[in-house]
MDTraj code that builds the backbone (N, CA, C; nanometers):
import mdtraj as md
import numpy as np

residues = "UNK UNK UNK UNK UNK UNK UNK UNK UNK UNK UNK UNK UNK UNK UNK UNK UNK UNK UNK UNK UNK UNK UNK UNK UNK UNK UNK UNK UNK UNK UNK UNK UNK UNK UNK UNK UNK UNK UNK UNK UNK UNK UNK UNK UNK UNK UNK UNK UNK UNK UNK UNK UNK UNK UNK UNK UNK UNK UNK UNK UNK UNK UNK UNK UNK UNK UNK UNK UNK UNK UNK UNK UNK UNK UNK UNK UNK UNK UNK UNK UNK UNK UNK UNK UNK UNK UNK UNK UNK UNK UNK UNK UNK UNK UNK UNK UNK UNK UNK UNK UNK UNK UNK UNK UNK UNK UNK UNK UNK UNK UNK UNK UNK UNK UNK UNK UNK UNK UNK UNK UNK UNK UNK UNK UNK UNK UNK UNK UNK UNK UNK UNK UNK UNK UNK UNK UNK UNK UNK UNK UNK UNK UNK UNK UNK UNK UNK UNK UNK UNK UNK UNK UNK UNK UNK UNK UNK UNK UNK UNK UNK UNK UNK UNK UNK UNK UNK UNK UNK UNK UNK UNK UNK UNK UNK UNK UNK UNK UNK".split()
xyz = np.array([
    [-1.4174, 1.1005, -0.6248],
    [-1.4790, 0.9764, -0.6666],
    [-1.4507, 0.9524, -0.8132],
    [-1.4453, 0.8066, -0.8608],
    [-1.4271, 0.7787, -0.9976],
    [-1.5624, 0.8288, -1.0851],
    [-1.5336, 0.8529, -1.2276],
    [-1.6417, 0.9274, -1.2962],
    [-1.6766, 0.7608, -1.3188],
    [-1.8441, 0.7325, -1.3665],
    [-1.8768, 0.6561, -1.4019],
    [-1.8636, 0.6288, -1.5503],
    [-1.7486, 0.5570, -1.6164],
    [-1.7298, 0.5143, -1.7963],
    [-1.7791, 0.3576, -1.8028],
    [-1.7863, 0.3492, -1.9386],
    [-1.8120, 0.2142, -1.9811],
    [-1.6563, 0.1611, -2.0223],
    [-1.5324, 0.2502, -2.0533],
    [-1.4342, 0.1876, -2.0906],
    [-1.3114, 0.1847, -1.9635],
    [-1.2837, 0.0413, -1.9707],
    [-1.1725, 0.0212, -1.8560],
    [-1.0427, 0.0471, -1.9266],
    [-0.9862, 0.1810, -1.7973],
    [-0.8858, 0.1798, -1.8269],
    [-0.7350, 0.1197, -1.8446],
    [-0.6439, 0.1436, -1.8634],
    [-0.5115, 0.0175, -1.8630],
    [-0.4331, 0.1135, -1.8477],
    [-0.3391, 0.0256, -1.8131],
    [-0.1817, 0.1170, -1.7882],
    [-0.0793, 0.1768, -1.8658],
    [-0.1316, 0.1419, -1.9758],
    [-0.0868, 0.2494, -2.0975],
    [-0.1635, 0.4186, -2.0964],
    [-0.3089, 0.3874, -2.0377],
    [-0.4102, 0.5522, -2.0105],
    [-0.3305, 0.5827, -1.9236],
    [-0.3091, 0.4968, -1.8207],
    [-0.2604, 0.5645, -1.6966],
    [-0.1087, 0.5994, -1.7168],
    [-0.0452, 0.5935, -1.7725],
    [0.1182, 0.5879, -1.8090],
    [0.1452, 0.7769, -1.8814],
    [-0.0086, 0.7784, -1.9542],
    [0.0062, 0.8659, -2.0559],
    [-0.0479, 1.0066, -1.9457],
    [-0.0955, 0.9791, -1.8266],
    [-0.1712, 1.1179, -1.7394],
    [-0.0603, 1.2162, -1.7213],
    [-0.0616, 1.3185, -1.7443],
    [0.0377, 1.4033, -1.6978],
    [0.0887, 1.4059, -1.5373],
    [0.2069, 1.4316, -1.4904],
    [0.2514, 1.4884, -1.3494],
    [0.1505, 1.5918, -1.3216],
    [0.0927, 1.5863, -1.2385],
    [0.0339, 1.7101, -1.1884],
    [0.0435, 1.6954, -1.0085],
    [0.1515, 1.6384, -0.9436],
    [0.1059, 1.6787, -0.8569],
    [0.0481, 1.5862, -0.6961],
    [-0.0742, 1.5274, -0.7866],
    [-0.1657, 1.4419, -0.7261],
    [-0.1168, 1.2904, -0.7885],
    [-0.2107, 1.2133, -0.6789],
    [-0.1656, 1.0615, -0.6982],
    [-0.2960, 1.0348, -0.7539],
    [-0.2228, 0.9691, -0.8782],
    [-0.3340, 0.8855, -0.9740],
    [-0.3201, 0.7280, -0.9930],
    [-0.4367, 0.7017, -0.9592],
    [-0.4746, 0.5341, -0.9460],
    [-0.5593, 0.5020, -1.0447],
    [-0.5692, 0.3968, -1.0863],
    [-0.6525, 0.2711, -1.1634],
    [-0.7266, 0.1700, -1.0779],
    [-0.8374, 0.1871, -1.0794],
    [-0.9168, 0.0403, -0.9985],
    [-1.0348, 0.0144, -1.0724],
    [-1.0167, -0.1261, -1.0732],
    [-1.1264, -0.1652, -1.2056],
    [-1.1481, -0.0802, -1.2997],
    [-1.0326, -0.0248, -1.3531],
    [-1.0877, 0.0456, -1.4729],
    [-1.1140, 0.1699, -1.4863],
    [-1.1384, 0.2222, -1.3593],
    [-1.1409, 0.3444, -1.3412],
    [-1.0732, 0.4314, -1.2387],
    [-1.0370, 0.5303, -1.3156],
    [-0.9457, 0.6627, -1.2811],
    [-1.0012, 0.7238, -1.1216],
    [-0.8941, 0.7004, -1.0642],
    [-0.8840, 0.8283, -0.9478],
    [-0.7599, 0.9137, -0.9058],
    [-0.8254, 1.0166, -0.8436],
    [-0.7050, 1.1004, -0.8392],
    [-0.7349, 1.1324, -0.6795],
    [-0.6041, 1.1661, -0.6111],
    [-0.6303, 1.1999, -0.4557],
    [-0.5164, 1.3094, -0.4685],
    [-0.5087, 1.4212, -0.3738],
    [-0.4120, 1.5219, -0.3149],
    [-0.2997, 1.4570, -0.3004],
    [-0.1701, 1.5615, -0.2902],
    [-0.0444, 1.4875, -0.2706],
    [-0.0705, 1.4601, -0.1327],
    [-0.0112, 1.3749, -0.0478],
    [-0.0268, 1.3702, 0.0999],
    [0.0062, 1.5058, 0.1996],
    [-0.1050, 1.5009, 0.3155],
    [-0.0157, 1.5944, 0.4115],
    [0.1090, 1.5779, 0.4671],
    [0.1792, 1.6680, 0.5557],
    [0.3086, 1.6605, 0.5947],
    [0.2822, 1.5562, 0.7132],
    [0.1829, 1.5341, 0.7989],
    [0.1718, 1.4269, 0.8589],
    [0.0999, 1.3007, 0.8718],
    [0.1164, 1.2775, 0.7686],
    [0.1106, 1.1638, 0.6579],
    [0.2306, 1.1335, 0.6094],
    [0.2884, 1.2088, 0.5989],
    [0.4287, 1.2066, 0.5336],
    [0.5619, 1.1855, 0.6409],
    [0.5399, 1.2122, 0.7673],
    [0.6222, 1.1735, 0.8922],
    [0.5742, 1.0338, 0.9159],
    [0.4961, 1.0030, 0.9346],
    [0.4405, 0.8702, 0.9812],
    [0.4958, 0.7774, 0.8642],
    [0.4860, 0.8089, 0.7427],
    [0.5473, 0.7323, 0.6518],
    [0.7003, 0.7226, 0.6695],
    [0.7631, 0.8147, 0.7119],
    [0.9099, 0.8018, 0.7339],
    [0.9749, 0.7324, 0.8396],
    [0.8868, 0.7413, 0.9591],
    [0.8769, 0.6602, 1.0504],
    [0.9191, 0.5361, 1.0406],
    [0.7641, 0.4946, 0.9986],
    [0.7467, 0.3611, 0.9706],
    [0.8279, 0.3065, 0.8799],
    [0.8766, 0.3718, 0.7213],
    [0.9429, 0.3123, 0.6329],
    [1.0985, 0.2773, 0.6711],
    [1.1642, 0.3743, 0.7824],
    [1.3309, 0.3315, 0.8231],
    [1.3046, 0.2156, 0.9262],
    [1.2036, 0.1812, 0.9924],
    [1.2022, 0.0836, 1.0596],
    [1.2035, -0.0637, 0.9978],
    [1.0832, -0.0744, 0.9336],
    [1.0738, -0.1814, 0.8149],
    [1.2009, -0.1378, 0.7076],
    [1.2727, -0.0398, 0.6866],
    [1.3749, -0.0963, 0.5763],
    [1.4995, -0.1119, 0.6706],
    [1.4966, -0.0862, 0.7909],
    [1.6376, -0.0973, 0.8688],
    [1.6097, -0.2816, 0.9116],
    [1.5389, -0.3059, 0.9452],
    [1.5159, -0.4976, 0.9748],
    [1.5022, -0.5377, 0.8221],
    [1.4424, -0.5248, 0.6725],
    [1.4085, -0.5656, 0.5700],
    [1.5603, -0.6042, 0.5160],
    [1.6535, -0.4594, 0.5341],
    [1.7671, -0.4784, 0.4589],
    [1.8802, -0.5177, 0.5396],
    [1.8804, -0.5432, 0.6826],
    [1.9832, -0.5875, 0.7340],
    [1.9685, -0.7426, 0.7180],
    [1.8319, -0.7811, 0.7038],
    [1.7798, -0.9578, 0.6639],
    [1.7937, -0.9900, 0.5622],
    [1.8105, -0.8998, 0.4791],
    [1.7895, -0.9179, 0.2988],
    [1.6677, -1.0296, 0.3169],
    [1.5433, -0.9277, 0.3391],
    [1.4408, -1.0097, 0.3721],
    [1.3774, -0.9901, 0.2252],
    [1.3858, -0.8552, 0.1429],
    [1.3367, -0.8148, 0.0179],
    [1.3631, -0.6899, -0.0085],
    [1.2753, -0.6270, -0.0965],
    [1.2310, -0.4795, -0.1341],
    [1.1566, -0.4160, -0.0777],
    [1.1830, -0.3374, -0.0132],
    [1.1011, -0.1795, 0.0264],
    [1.0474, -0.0676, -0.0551],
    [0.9542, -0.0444, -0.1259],
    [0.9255, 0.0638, -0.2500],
    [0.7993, 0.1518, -0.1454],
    [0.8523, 0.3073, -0.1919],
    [0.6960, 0.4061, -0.1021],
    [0.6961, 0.4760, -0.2386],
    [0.5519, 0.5354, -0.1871],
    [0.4757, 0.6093, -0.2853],
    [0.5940, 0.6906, -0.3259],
    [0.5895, 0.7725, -0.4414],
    [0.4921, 0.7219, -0.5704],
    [0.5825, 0.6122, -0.6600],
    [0.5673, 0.4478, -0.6247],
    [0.6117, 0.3687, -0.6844],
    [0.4662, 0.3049, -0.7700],
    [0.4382, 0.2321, -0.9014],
    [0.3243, 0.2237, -0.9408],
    [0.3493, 0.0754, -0.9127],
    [0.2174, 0.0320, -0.8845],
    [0.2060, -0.1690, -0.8714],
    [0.0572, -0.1858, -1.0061],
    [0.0926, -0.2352, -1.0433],
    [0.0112, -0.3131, -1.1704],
    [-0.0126, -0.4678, -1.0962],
    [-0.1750, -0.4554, -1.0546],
    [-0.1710, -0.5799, -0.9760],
    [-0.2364, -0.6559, -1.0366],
    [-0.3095, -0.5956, -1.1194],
    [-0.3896, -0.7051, -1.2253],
    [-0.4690, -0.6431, -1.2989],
    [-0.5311, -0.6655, -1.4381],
    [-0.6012, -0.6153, -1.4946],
    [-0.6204, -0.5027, -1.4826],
    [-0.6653, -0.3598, -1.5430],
    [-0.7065, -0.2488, -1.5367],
    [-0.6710, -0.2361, -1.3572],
    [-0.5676, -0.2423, -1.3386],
    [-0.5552, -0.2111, -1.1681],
    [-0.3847, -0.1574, -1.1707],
    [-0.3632, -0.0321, -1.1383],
    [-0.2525, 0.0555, -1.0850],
    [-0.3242, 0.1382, -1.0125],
    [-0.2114, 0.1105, -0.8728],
    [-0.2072, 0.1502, -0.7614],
    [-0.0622, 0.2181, -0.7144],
    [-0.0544, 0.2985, -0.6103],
    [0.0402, 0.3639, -0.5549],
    [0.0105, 0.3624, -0.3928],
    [0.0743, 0.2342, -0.3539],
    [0.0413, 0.2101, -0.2489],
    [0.1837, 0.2739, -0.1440],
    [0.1498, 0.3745, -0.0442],
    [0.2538, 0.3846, 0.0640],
    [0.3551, 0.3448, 0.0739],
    [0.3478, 0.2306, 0.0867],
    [0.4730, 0.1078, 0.1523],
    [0.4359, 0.0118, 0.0726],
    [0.5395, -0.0440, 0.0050],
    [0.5275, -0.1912, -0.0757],
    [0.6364, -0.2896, -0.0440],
    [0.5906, -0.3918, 0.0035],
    [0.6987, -0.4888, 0.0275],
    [0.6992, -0.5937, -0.0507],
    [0.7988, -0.6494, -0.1538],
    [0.8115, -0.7457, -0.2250],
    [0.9329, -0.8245, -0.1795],
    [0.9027, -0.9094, -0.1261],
    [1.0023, -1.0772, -0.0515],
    [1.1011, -1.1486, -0.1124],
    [1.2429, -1.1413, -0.0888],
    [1.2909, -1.2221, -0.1566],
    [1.2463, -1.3388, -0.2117],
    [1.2997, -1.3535, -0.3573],
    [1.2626, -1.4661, -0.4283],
    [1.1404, -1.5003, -0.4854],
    [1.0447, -1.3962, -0.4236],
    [0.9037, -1.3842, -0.5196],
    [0.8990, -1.4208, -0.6543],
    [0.8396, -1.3932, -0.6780],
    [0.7776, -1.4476, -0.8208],
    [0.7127, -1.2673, -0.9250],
    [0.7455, -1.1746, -0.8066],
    [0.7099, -1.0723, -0.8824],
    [0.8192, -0.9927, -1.0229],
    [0.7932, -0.9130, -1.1114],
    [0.8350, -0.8708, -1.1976],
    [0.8627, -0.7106, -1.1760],
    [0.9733, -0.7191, -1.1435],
    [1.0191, -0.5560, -1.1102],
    [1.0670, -0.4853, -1.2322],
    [1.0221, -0.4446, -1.3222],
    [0.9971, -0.3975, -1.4071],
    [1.1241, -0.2499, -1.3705],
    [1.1853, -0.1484, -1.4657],
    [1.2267, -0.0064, -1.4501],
    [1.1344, 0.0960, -1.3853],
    [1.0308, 0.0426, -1.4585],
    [0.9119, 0.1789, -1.4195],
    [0.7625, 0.0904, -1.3229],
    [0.7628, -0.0215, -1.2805],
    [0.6799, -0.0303, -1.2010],
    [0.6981, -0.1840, -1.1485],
    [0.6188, -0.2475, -1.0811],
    [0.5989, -0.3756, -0.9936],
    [0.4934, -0.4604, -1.0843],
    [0.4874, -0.5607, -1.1468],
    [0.4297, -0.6575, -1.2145],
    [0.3804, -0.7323, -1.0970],
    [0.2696, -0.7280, -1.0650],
    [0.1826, -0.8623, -0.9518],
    [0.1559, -0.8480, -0.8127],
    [0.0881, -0.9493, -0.7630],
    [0.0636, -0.8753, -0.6055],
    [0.1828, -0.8964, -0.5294],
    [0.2037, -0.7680, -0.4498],
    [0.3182, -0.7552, -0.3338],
    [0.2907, -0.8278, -0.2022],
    [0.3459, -0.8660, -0.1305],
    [0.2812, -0.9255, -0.0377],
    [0.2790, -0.8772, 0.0791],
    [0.2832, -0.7491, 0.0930],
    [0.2486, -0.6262, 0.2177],
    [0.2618, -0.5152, 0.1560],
    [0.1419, -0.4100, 0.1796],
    [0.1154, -0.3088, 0.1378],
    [0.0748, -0.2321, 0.2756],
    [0.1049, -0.0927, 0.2661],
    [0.0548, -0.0314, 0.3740],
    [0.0181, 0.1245, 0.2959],
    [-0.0604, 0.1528, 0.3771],
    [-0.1975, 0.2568, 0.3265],
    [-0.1904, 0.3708, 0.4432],
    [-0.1276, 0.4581, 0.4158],
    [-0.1596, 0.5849, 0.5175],
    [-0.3205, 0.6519, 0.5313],
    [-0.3992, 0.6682, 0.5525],
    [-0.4703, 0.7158, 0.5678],
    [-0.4360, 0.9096, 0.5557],
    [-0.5364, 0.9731, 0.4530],
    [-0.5104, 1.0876, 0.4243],
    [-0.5879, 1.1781, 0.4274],
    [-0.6601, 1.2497, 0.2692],
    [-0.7505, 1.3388, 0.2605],
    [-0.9210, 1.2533, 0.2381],
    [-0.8628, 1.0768, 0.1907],
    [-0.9974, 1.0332, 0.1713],
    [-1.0318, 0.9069, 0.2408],
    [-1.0420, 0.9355, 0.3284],
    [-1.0716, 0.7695, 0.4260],
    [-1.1082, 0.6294, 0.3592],
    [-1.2319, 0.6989, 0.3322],
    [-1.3221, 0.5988, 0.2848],
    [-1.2523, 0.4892, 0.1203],
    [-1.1582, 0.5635, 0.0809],
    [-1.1080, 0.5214, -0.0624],
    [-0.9997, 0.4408, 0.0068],
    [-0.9018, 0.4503, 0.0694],
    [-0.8396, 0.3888, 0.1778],
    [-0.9021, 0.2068, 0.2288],
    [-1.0208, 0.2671, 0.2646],
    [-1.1060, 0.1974, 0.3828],
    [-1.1649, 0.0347, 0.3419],
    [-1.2371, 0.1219, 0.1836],
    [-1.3210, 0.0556, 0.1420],
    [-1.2532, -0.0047, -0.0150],
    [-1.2725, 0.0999, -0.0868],
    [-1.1979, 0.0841, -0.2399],
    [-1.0926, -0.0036, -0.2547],
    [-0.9385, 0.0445, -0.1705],
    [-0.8195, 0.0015, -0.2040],
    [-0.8076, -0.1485, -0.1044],
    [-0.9142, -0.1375, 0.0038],
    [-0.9393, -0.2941, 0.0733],
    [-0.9885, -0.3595, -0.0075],
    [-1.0797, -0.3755, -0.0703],
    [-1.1169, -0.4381, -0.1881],
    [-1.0670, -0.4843, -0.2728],
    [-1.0096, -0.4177, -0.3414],
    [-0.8733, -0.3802, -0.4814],
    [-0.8132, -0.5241, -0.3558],
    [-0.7376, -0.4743, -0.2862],
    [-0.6400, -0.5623, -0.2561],
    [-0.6875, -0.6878, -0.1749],
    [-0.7675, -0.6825, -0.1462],
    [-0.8134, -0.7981, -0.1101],
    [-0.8696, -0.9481, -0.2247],
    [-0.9682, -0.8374, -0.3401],
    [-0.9909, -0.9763, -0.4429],
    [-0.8500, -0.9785, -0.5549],
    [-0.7304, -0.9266, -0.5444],
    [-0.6049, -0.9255, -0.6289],
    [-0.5474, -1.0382, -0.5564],
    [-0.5114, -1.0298, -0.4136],
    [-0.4712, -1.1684, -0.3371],
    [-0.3329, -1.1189, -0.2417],
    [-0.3232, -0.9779, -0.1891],
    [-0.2294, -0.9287, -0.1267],
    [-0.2729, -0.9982, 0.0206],
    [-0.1286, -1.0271, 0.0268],
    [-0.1200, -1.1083, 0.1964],
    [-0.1152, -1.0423, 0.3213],
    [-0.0657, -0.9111, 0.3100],
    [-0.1393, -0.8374, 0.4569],
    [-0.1164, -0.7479, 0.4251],
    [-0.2470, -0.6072, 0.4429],
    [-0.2686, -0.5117, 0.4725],
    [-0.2746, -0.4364, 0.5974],
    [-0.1939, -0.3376, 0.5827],
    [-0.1794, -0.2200, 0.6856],
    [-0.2665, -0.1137, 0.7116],
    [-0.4296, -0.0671, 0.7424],
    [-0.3821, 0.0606, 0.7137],
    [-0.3923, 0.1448, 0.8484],
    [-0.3044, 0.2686, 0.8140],
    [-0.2526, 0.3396, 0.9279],
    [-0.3213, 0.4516, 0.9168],
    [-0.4203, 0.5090, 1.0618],
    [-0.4946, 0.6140, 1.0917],
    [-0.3999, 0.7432, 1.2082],
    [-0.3561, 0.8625, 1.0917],
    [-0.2917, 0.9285, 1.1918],
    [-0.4152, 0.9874, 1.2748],
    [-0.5022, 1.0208, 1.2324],
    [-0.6150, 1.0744, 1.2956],
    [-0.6528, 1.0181, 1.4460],
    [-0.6998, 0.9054, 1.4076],
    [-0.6102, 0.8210, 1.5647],
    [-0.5611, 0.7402, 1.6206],
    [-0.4647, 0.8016, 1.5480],
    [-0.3052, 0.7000, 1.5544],
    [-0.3467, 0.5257, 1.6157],
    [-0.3832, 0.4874, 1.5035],
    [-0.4143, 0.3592, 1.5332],
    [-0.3763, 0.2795, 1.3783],
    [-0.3510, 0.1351, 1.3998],
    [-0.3025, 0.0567, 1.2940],
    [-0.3850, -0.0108, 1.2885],
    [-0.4380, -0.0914, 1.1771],
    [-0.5678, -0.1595, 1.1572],
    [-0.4649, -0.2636, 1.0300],
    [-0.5042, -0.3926, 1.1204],
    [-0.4006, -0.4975, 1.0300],
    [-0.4803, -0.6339, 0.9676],
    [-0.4312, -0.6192, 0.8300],
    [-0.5899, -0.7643, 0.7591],
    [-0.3981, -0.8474, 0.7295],
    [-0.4584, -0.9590, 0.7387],
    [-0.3917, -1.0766, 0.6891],
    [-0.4802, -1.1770, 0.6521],
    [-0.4279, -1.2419, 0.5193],
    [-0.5224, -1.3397, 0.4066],
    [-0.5718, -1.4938, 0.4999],
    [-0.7057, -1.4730, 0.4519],
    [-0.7207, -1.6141, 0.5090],
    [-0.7785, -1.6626, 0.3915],
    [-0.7745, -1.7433, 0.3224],
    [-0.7880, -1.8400, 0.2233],
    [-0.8177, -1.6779, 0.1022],
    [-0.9626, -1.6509, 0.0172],
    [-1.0007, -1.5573, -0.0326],
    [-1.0028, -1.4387, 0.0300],
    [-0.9926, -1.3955, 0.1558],
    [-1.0374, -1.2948, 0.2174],
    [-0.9578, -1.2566, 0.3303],
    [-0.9796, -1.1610, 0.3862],
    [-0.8865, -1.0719, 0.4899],
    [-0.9565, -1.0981, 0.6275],
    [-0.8603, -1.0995, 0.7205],
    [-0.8899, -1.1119, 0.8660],
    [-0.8696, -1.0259, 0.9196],
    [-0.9060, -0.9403, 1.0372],
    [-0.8355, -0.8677, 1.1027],
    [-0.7473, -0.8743, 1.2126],
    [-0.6529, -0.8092, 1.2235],
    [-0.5446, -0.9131, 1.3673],
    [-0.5530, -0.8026, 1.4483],
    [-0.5907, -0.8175, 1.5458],
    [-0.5620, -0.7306, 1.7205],
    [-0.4600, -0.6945, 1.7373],
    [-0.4785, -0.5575, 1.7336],
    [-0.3508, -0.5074, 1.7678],
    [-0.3124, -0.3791, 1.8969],
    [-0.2356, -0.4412, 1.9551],
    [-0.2397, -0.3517, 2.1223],
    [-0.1331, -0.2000, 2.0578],
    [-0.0181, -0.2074, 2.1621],
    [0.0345, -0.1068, 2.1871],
    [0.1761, -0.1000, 2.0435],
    [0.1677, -0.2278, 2.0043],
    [0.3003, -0.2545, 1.9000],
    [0.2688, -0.3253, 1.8103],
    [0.2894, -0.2926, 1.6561],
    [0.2894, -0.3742, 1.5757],
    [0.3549, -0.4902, 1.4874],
    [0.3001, -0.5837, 1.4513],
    [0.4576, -0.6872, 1.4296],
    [0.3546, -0.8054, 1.2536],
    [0.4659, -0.8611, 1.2373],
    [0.4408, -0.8982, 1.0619],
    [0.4774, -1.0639, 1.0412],
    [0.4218, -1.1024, 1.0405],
    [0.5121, -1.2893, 1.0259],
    [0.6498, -1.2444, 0.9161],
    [0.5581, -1.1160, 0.8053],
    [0.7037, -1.1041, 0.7089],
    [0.8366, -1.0402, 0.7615],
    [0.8453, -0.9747, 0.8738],
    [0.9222, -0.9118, 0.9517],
    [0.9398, -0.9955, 1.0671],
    [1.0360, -1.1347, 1.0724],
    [1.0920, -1.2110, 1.2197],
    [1.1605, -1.0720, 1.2883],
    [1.1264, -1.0903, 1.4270],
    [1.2020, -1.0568, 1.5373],
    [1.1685, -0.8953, 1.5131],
    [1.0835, -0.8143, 1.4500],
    [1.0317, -0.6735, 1.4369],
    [0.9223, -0.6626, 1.5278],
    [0.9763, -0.5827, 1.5712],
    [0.8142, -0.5072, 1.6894],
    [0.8381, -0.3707, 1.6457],
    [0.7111, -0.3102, 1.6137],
    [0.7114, -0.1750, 1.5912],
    [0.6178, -0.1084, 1.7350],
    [0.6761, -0.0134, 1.8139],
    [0.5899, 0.0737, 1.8879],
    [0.4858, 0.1721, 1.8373],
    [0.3740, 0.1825, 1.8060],
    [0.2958, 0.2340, 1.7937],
    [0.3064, 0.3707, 1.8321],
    [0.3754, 0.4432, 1.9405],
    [0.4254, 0.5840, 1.9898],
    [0.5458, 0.6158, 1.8889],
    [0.5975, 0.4515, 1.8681],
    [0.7192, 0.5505, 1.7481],
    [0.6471, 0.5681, 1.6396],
    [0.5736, 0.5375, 1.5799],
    [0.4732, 0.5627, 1.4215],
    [0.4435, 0.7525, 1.4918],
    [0.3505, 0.7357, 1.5737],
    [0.2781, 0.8606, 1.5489],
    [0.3373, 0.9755, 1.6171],
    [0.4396, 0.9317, 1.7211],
    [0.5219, 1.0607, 1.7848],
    [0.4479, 1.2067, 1.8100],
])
top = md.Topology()
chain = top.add_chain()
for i, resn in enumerate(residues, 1):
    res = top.add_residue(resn, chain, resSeq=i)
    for name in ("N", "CA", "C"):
        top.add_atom(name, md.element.get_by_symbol(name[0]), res)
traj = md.Trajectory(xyz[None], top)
């Protein structure tokens, strides 16, 4: 959990944390740190990421970035989100060392802390203005999908396969994610 400070941090604090290892985030200002991911966490991410970059880059639909890429989404806010998708022709700022603005698909493995996942980084990305969220439960193997409706996130039903308005003509099988 974040320590409770009165001073919000920025991405110059966060720039200056040492490698250690663990993934370090910024939200509102305050510091968190989570475990590196498990190894299956880390299949499911590989999975999923050659699928979305094998349709992304044969469309030159955009950019594909996975952890540990940093997104500066606004104010006292760096994140290291899973999967980052930034769309051709955006308006975002790809910077050497990180992503300037909201991406407009992010996906969230689910790991050592659910609830930071669940609650925290839904939040974070929901009042920043990200257009659909992923997040993916290997635990049981299920995909849980928000897409923006005006201020706020919806949830979309999702059966046996998953699919993206940002991804035409992509169906993902749900047995291929969790194998």
């Amino acid at each position: 959990m974040a320590p409770q400070t009165s001073i919000k941090l920025t991405y110059e604090d966060y720039a200056a944390i040492p490698d250690d290892g663990r993934r370090h985030e910024i939200i509102d200002g305050e510091h968190y740190v989570n475990p590196a991911p498990n190894l299956r966490h880390q299949a499911i991410l590989a999975r999923l990421g050659v699928a979305l970059c094998n349709h992304i880059w044969e469309r030159r639909l955009g950019e594909v970035y996975f952890a540990p890429v940093d997104v500066r989404l606004i104010d006292h806010v760096v994140v290291q989100p899973d999967i980052v998708f930034v769309s051709a022709g955006s308006t975002h700022t790809l910077t050497p060392d990180y992503i300037l603005g909201v991406p407009d698909f992010v996906v969230e493995i689910l790991s050592s802390n659910r609830s930071y996942d669940e609650r925290v980084k839904y939040g974070m990305y929901e009042r920043a203005g990200v257009a659909e969220y992923w997040i993916v439960d290997p635990y049981q193997n299920e995909v849980k999908i928000f897409r923006r409706s005006g201020a706020k996130f919806v949830a979309v039903p999702v059966g046996e396969t998953v699919t993206s308005p940002f991804f035409p003509d992509l169906t993902i099988a749900l047995r291929d994610i969790f194998e």
